[in-house]
C-alpha angles and dihedrals in degrees: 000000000000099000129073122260140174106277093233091049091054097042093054097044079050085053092053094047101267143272085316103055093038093054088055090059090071113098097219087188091051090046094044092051094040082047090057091039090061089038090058097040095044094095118083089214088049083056101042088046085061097043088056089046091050097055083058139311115297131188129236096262096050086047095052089044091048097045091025096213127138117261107248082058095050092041090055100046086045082054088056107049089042104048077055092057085242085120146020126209127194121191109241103189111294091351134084115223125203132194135178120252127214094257091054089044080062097063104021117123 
């Protein structure tokens, strides 16, 4: 290395194999989908949206009264969190149901 780094920093990072070796330890696949899991979680409405879901399954309509918020706002937070596997919805007749999955029980609120 050309900088100028602490002794024992650079001692250490020798020891490990280097910049090199050390930059091959990171799990680009496991950063990339925790990164999408904060993404996705990022947003309060897009938590207590799960934290409804988690107590039990609500439809569209219940979702847009409780959070009273208009439905292109709702449909596209709903898109989030289940393009993320966080929910499932099922269509019942004329209404959408959504439950929470497992994956989405682990980081509810």
């Amino acid at each position: 290395m050309d900088m100028k780094i602490p002794g024992d920093v650079e001692q250490e990072l020798e020891s490990k194999g280097g910049v090199t070796a050390l930059m091959e330890k990171i799990d680009e696949d496991f950063i990339e989908e925790r990164s999408q899991i904060h993404k996705s979680l990022s947003n309060p409405l897009r938590l207590k949206i799960l934290a409804l879901l988690s107590e039990q399954k609500l439809c569209v309509c219940l979702l847009k009264e409780m959070l009273d918020i208009k439905d292109s706002k709702l449909s596209y937070h709903l898109s989030v969190l289940k393009e993320g596997d966080f929910i499932e919805g099922e269509r019942d007749a004329n209404f959408m149901i959504y439950r929470i999955t497992d994956k989405g029980r682990k980081y509810a609120p």
